[in-house]
C-alpha positions in Angstrom: -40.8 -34.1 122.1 -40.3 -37.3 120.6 -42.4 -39.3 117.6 -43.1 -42.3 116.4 -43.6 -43.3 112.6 -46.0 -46.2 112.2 -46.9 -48.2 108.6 -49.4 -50.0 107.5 -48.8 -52.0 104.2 -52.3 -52.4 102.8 -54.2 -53.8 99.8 -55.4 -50.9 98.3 -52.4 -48.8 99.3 -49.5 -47.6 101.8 -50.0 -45.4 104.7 -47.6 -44.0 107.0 -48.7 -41.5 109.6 -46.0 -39.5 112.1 -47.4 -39.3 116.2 -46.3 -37.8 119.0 -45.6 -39.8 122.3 -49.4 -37.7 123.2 -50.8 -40.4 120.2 -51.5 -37.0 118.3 -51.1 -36.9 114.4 -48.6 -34.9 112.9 -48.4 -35.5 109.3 -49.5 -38.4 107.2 -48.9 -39.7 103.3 -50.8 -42.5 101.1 -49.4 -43.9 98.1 -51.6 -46.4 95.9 -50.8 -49.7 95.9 -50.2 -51.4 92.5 -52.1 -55.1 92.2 -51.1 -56.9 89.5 -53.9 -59.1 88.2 -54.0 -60.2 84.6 -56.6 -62.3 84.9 -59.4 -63.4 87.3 -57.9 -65.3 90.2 -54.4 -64.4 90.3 -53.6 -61.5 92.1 -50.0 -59.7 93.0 -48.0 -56.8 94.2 -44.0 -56.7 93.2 -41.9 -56.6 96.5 -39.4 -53.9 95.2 -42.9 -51.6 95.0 -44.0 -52.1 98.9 -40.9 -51.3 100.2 -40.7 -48.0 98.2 -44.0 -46.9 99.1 -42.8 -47.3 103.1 -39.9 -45.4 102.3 -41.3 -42.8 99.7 -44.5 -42.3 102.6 -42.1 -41.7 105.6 -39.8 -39.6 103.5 -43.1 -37.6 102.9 -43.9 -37.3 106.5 -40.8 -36.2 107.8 -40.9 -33.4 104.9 -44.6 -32.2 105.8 -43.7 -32.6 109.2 -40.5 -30.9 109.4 -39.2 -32.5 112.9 -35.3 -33.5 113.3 -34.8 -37.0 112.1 -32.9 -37.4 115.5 -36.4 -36.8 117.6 -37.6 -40.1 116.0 -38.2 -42.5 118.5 -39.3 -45.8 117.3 -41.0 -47.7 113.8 -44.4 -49.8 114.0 -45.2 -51.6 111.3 -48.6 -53.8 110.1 -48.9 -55.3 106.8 -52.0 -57.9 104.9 -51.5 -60.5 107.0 -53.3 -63.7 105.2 -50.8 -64.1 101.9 -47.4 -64.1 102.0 -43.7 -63.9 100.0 -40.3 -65.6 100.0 -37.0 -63.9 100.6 -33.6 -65.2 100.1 -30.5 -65.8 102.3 -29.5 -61.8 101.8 -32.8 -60.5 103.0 -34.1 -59.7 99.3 -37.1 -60.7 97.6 -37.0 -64.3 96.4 -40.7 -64.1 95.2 -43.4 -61.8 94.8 -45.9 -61.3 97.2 -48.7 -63.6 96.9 -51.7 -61.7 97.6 -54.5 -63.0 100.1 -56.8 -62.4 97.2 -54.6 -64.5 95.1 -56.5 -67.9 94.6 -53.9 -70.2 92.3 -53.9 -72.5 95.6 -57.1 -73.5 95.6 -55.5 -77.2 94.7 -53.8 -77.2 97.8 -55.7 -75.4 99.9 -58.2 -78.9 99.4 -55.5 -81.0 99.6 -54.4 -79.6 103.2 -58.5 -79.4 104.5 -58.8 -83.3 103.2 -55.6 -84.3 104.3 -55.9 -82.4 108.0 -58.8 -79.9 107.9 -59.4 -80.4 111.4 -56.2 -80.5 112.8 -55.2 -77.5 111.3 -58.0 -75.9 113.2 -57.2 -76.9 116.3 -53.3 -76.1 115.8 -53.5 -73.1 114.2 -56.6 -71.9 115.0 -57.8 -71.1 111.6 -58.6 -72.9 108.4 -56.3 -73.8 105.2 -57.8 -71.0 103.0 -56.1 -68.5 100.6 -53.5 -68.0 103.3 -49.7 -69.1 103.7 -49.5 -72.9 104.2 -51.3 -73.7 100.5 -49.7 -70.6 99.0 -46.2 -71.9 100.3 -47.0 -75.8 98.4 -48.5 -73.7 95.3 -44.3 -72.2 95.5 -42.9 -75.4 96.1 -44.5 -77.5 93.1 -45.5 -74.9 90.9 -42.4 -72.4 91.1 -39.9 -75.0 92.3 -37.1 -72.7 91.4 -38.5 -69.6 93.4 -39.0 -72.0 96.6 -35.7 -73.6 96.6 -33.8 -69.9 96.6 -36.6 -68.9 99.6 -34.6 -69.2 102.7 -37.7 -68.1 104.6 -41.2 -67.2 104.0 -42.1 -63.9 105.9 -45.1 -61.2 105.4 -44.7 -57.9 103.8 -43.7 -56.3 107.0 -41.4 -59.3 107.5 -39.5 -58.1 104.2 -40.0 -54.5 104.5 -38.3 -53.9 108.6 -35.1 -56.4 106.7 -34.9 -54.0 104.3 -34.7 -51.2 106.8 -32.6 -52.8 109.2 -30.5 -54.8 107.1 -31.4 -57.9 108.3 -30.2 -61.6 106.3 -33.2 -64.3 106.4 -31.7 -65.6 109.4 -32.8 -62.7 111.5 -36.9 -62.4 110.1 -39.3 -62.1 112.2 -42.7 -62.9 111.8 -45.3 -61.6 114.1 -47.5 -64.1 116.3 -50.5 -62.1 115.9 -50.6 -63.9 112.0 -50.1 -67.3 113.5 -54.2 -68.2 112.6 -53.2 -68.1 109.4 -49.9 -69.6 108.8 -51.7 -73.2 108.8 -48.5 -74.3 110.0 -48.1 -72.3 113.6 -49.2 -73.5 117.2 -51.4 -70.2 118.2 -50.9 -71.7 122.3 -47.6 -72.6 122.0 -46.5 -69.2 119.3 -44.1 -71.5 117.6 -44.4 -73.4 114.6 -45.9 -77.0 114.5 -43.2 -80.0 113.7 -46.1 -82.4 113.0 -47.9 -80.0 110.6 -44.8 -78.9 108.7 -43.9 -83.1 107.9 -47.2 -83.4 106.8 -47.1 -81.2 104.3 -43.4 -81.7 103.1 -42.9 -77.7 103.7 -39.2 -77.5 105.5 -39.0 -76.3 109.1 -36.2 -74.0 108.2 -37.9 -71.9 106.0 -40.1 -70.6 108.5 -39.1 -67.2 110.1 -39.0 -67.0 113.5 -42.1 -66.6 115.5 -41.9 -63.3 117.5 -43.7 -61.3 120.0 -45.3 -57.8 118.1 -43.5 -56.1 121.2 -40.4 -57.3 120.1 -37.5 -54.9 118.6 -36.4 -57.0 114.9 -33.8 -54.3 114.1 -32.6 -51.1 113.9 -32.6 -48.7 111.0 -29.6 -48.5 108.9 -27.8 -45.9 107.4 -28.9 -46.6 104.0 -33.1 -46.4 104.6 -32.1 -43.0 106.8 -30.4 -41.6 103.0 -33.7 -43.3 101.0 -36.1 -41.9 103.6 -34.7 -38.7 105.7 -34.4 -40.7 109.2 -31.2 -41.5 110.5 -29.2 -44.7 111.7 -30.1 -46.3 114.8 -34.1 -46.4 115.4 -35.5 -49.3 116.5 -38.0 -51.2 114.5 -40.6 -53.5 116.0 -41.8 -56.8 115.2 -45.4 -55.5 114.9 -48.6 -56.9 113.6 -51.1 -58.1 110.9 -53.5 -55.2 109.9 -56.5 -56.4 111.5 -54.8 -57.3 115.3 -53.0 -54.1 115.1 -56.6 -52.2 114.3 -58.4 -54.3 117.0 -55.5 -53.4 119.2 -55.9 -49.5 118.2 -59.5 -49.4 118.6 -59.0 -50.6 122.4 -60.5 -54.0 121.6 -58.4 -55.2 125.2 -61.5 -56.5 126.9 -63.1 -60.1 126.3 -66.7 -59.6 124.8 -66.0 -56.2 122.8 -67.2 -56.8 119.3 -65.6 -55.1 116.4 -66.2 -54.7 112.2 -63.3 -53.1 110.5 -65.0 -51.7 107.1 -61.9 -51.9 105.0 -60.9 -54.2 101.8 -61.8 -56.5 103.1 -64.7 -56.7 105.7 -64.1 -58.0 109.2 -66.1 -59.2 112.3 -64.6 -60.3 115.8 -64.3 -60.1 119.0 -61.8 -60.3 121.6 -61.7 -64.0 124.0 -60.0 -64.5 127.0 -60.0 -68.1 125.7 -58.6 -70.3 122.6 -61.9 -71.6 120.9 -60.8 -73.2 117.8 -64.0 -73.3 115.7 -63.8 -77.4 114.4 -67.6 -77.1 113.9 -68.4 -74.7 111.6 -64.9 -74.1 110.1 -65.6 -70.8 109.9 -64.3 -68.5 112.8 -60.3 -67.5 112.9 -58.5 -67.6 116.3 -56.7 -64.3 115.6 -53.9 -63.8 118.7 -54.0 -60.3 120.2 -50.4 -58.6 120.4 -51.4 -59.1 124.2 -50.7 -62.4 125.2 -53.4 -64.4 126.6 -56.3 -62.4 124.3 -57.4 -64.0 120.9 -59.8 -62.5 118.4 -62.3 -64.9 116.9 -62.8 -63.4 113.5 -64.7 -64.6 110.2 -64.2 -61.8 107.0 -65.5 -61.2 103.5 -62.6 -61.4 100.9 -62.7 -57.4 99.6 -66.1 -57.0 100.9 -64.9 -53.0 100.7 -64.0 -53.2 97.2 -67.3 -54.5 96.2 -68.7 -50.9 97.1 -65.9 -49.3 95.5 -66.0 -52.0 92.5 -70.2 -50.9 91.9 -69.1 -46.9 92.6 -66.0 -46.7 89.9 -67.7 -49.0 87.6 -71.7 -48.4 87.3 -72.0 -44.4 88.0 -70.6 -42.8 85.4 -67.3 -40.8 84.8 -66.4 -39.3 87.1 -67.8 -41.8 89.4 -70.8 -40.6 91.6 -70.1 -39.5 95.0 -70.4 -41.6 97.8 -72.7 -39.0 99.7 -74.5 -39.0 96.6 -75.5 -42.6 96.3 -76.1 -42.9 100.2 -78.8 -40.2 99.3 -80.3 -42.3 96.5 -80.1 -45.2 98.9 -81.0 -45.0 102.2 -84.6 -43.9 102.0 -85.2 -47.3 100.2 -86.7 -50.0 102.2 -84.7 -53.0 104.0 -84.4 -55.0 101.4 -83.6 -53.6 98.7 -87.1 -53.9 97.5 -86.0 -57.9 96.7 -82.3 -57.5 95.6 -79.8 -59.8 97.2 -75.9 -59.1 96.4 -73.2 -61.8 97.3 -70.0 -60.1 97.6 -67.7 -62.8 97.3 -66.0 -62.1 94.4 -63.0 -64.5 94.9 -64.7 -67.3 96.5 -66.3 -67.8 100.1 -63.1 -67.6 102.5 -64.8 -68.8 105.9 -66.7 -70.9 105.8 -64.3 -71.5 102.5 -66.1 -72.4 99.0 -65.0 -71.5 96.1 -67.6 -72.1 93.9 -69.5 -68.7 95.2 -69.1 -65.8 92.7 -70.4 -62.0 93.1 -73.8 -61.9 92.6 -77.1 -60.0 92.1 -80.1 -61.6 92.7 -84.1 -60.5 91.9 -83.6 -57.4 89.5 -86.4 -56.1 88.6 -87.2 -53.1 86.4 -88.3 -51.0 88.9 -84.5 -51.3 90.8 -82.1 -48.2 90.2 -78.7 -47.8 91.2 -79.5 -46.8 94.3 -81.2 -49.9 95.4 -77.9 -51.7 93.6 -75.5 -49.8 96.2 -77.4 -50.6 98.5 -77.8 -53.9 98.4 -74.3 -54.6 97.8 -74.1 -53.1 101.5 -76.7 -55.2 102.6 -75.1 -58.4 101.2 -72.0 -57.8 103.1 -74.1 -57.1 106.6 -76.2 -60.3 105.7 -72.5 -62.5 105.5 -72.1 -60.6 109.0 -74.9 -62.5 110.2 -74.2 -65.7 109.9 -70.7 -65.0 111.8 -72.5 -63.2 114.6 -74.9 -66.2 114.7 -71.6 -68.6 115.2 -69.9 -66.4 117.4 -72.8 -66.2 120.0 -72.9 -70.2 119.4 -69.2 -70.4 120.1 -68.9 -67.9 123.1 -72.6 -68.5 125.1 -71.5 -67.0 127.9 -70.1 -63.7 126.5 -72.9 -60.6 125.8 -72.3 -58.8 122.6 -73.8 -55.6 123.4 -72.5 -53.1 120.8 -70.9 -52.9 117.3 -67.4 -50.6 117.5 -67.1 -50.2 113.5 -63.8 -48.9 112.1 -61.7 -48.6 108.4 -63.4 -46.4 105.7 -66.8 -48.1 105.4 -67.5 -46.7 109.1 -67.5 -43.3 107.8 -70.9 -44.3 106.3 -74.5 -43.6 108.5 -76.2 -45.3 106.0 -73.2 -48.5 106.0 -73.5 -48.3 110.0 -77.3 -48.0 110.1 -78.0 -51.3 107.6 -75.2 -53.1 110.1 -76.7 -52.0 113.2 -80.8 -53.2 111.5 -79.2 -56.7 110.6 -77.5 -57.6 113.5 -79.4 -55.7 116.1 -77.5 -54.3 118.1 -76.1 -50.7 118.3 -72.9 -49.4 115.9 -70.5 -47.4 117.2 -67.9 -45.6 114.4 -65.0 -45.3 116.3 -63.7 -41.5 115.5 -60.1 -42.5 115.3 -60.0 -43.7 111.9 -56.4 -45.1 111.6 -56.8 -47.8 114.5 -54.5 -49.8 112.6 -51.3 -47.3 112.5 -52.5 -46.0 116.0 -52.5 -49.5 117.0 -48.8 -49.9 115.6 -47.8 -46.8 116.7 -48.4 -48.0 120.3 -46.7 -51.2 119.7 -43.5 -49.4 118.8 -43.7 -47.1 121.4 -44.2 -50.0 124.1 -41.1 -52.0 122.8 -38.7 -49.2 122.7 -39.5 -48.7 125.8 -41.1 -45.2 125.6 -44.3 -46.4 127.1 -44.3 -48.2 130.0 -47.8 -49.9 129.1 -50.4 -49.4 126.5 -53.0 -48.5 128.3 -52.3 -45.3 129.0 -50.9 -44.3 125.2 -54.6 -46.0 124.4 -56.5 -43.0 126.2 -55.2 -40.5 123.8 -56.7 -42.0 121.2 -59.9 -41.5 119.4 -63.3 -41.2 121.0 -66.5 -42.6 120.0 -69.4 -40.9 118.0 -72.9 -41.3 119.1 -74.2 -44.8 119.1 -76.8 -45.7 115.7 -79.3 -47.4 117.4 -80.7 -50.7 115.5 -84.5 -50.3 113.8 -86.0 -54.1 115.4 -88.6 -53.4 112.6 -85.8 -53.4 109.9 -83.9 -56.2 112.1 -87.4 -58.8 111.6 -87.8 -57.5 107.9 -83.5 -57.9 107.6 -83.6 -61.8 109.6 -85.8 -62.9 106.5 -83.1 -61.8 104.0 -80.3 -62.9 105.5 -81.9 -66.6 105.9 -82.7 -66.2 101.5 -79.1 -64.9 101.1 -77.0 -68.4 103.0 -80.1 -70.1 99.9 -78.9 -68.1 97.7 -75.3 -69.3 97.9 -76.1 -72.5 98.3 -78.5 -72.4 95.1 -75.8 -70.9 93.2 -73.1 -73.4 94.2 -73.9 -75.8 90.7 -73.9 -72.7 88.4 -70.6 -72.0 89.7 -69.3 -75.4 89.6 -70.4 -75.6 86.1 -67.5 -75.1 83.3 -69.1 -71.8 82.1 -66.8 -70.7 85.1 -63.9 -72.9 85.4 -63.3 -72.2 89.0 -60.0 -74.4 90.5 -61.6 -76.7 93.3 
């Protein structure tokens, strides 16, 4: 029997789970991620740090697992996919990783939507935001010193198969899947965009080159085999962002299928047999597939996930109430919250983008308890869904949406699920393969090295669905009212925000 190792280089922490070529799990490890934020707005992890959690994870793996290093077949790795970090001419780090929640660009992410909003749109296929091309200008004219020693700007999973394989800057890679939010790629054409690039002064030769996911970037070397119990030799693919490779796990293959991963952060999209680059609204991402030809329109809600974590660690006590605990104080309330509204965007409003939006509660009253706190901050998140199901069914008028498949940790909630399924109305479906994202990577790597001939028949191994939730249309009438008073709400909002009690960089 032969395995594959697959990695996914999250927010909130490293996972790394062992498979069989049969897609069945073997052994798995976590290790917390460490974010680095001394103040609000400026956000971090240390490169040195992600690459040891891959290595300390599969080193964990292969010791719960205890298989031959030799019967290791292939490496998949995903990684956040919307900030990014420098590395120099020798494959090191040449920066820190500049998170996606990291918002120090906000200067330039205006200076790229005045200068070219549109354009960038239609290029890319996805808005200058908190993402790569104004995090790259906040290196080159705040950190001048950092840019000029980057050779090339790559993701964490960029830096972290070099680092295995022993690659030099020359040889990154960096997957096509993360093209939406490079604000300098050509999502037809998968290679990066000459006109763009002058535009914006950022230097063609410090972009890595664009690669297919399927693609093999290296092999391992004889040094990660010592840190991390594999051996020389296995080949390491390209791979992708988080989300494509978790769209791509939950068999999101087929234009129309609609998916919400419930993670940090909190994504909605669906998969399109066409490029539809959203110049309307500015508000839905053209995400590439690892399948060529297949795109995933996508809006999400910076760490809509951490908002329920954020209320659970800090407003229940210690030790923190249970999940299952607060779901029982909560979901007997009725939609609505009993008039509580909760904006979860702590960092600023990525799509459409505004940064004068802060978290909010709105219409406490003394007869509200914590229960009717968690969940409206639930609420809040399915309301923001909403409005991107609204554009999507703008955008795509000939596609039915029919069903909700829900992944990540949020879809192990009824209560989570039921709220989604009242709001948009339709039915939610939790998907009961709960890594879709190191499934879906796990595939990837098995397809480029070549031990599966396609991934369509790895994909059948994977996780089935549970029972449909059926939407309440009573809740859905009740839910359309709030979701209309929660777009006012950020709108109303918007000059608090812009006031200097907050200081937010705009």
């Amino acid at each position: 029997m032969q395995y594959i190792i697959s990695i996914d280089i999250g927010t909130q922490g490293t996972k790394c789970i062992l498979f069989d070529t049969n897609m069945k799990m073997k052994a798995d490890a976590f290790e917390v991620s460490r974010l680095i934020s001394p103040k609000p707005g400026v956000v971090w992890q240390e490169a040195e740090e992600i690459y040891g959690s891959c290595v300390r994870t599969v080193k964990e793996v292969m010791e719960k697992s205890d298989i031959a290093a030799s019967d290791v077949c292939a490496i998949g790795i995903d990684s956040q996919s919307a900030g990014i970090m420098g590395i120099a001419e020798d494959g090191e780090a040449s920066t820190y990783y500049d998170s996606w929640l990291d918002m120090r660009c906000g200067k330039y992410m205006h200076e790229m939507q005045e200068k070219a909003g549109k354009k960038i749109i239609e290029i890319c296929g996805g808005p200058a935001s908190y993402t790569h091309g104004p995090k790259m200008l906040w290196w080159k004219n705040e950190q001048p010193e950092a840019y000029k020693k980057t050779a090339k700007f790559v993701l964490p999973s960029g830096y972290v198969i070099g680092k295995m394989c022993g690659l030099k800057a020359e040889e990154a890679t960096f997957t096509h899947t993360c093209i939406h939010f490079s604000n300098f790629g050509d999502n037809v054409k998968k290679e990066w965009s000459e006109e763009l690039l002058e535009m914006f002064g950022i230097a063609k030769e410090k972009m890595a080159r664009i690669a297919s996911s399927f693609e093999i970037a290296g092999k391992t070397t004889a040094e990660f085999g010592k840190q991390s119990g594999l051996i020389e030799g296995i080949p390491v693919v390209v791979g992708a962002g988080d989300t494509a490779a978790g769209a791509f796990g939950s068999g999101i293959v087929e234009a129309g299928m609609l998916m919400d991963t419930a993670g940090t952060a909190s994504v909605l999209c669906c998969a399109s047999d066409e490029y539809h680059p959203d110049t309307e609204f500015e508000t839905l991402v053209q995400m590439p597939s690892p399948i060529e030809g297949l795109w995933h329109p996508l809006a999400y809600i910076n760490g809509g996930g951490l908002c329920i974590r954020w209320f659970r660690d800090e407003f229940t006590g210690k030790p923190a109430a249970s999940y299952d605990d607060l779901m029982a104080e909560a979901e007997n309330l009725p939609a609505g919250s009993e008039g509580i509204l909760f904006v979860p965007h702590f960092c600023g409003r990525v799509l459409p983008n505004n940064p004068y939006v802060k978290g909010s509660f709105v219409g406490l009253d003394w007869k509200h308890g914590r229960g009717h706190l968690y969940r409206a901050v639930m609420e809040g998140i399915a309301y923001e869904y909403a409005y991107y199901f609204n554009i999507l069914k703008k955008e795509h008028r000939h596609t039915r949406f029919e069903k909700l498949y829900t992944t990540g940790g949020g879809s192990k909630s009824p209560l989570f699920n039921q709220i989604k399924a009242d709001v948009l109305g339709i039915p939610v479906i939790a998907y009961e393969q709960g890594e879709t994202a190191l499934a879906g990577s796990a595939i990837i790597a098995g397809c480029g090295a070549g031990v599966f001939a396609d991934y369509r028949e790895p994909m059948k191994n994977l996780g089935k669905e549970s029972a449909p939730i059926m939407p309440d249309m009573e809740n859905h009438e009740k839910y359309e009212k709030y979701a209309e008073q929660y777009l006012n709400v950020i709108e109303a909002l918007e000059p608090v925000y812009k006031s200097d009690v907050y200081e937010i960089e705009g």
